[in-house]
N, C-alpha and C positions, 0 to 999 in steps of 0.2 A: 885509129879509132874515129869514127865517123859521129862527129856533136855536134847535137841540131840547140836551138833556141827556146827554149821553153819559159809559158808565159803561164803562172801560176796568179790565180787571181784567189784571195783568202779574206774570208769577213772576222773581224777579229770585235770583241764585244767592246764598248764604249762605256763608261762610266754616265750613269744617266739613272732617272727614277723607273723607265720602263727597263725590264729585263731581256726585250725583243731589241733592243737598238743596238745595230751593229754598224759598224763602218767600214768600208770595203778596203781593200788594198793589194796592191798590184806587184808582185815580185816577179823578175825576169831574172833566169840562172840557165846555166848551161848544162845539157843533158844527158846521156846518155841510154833513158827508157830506164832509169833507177828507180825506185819506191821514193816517194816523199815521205818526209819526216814528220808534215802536219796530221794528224788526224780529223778527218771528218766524217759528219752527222748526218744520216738520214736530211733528203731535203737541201742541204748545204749545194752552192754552188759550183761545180766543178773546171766548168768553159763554154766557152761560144759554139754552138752547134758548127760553127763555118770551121773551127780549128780541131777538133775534137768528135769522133764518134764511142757514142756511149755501150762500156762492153760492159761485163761481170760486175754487178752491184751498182750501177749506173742506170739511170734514164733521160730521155730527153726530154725536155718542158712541155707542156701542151701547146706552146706556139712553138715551138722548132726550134726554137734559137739558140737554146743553154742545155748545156750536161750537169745536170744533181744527181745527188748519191743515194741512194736509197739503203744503205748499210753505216754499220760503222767502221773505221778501219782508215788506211794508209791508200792514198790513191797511187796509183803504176800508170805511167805514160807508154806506150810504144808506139814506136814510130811505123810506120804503113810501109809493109814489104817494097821493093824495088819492082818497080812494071803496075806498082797496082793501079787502077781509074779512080782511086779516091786516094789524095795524099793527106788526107787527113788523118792524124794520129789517137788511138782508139786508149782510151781514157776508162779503166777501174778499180776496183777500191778492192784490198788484199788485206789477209791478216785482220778482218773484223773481227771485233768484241759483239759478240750478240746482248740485249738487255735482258731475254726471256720476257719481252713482252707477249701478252695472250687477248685473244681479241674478246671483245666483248658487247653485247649490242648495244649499238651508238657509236661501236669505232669505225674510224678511216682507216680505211685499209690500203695497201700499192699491194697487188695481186700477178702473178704473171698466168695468162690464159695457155692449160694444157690442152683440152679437146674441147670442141663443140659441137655439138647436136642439136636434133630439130627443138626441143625444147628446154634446152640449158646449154650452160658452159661452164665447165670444171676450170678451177685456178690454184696458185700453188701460192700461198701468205704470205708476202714476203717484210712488211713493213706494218707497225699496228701504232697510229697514230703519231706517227715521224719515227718511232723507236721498229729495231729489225726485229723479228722473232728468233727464237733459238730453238723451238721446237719444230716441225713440219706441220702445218694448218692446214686441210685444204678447204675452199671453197665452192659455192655452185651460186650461176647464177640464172635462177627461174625466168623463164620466159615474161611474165607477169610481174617480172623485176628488171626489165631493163630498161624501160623508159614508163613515164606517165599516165600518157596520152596514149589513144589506140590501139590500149596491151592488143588485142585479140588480130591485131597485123605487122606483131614484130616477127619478124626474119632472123633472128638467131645466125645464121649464115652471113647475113650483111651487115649485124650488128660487132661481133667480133670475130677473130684467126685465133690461131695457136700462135703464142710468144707475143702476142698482144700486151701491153703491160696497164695495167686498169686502175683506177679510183674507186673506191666501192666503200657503200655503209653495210654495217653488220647487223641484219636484222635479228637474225637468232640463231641457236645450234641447230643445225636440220640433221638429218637422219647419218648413220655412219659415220659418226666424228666431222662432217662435213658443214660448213657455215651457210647459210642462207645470205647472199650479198646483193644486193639493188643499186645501180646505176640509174635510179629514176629522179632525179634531180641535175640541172643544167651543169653543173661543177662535176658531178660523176661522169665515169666511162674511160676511153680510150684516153691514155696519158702519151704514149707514144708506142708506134707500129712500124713494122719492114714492110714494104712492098714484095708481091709473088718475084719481083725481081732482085727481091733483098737490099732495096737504097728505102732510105730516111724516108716517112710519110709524113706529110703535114696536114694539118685541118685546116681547110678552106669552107667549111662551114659543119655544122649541127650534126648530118650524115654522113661526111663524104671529109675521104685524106686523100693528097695525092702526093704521088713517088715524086724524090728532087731529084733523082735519075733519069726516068723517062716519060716524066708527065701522067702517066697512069693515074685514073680517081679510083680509087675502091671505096666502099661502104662501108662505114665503122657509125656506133655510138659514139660519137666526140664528146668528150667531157669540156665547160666551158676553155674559151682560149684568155689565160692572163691580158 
């Protein structure tokens, strides 16, 4: 049986008067692509983008670097097929407990982009203010809601793809059970994307991600970078 090294990194709560203070800590154990036994929280830390590609219930940070969860649940390690060009081990969370949180205007939402068109883009709820949903929500985002400035020369097309994974505020219920969401603030937008060549995008500024595979820049609404 073939067992690799696995570096579990886990914020564990600290005794303190703020409820947010966590202190980090580093476990190293031997693996075999098992379910971990910790449970973790929307948001929570998962790995270093350099060890780790983020799959099922995962995303990557909006600087590149770390894999969080966006569900709740038990994280699953596996290790990357033999011959693959990327030996990094793809990292998501299984066995989530949903909160049945429901969105509501004013919430933060993690959204993953299903289609786009000339004048919106359809997303699928996946996250309502760090907690997952338990129902199916979907989303759209108006043309007129993706950025600020210049509504009347947003590209829809170069602002996000399909499988895009978004930031978005909940303006209201819009039509067909469907949310009205705006990325028009510097923190909303694209949290993390694949390149047309399916490798890791990163934001190198406002507009523009490029592939850690082959250098490719594509066009996205970048949501600010940490």
């Amino acid at each position: 049986m073939h067992v690799t090294r696995e570096v579990i990194h886990i914020h564990l709560p600290r005794r303190s008067t703020s409820k947010c203070d966590m202190v980090g800590m580093v476990i190293e154990r031997d693996s075999v692509g098992e379910e971990g036994d910790d449970v973790v929280t929307p948001g929570e830390f998962l790995g270093e983008a350099t060890e780790f590609i983020a799959g099922k219930g995962a995303y990557a940070s909006p600087n590149g670097r770390s894999v969080r969860a966006c569900l709740t649940g038990r994280r699953k390690v596996t290790a990357a097929p033999p011959g693959s060009h990327d030996n990094r081990s793809t990292i998501e969370i299984v066995g989530h407990k949903a909160h049945g949180a429901v969105p509501q205007p004013g919430s933060i939402v993690i959204a993953r982009v299903t289609k786009v068109m000339a004048r919106n883009a359809s997303a699928d709820i996946m996250c309502v203010d760090s907690k997952a949903v338990k129902e199916k929500f979907s989303g759209i985002i108006r043309q007129q809601d993706v950025r600020a400035t210049e509504i009347d020369k947003v590209d829809m097309y170069q602002s996000f793809r399909p499988g895009d994974i978004v930031r978005a505020l909940v303006l209201s219920l819009g039509d067909a059970r469907a949310y009205y969401l705006s990325t028009a603030k510097n923190e909303l937008g694209v949290v993390s994307a694949q390149s047309i060549s399916g490798g890791t995008m990163v934001p190198i500024s406002w507009t523009e991600m490029q592939c850690t595979l082959t250098g490719q820049i594509e066009q996205r609404k970048v949501a600010k970078v940490d």
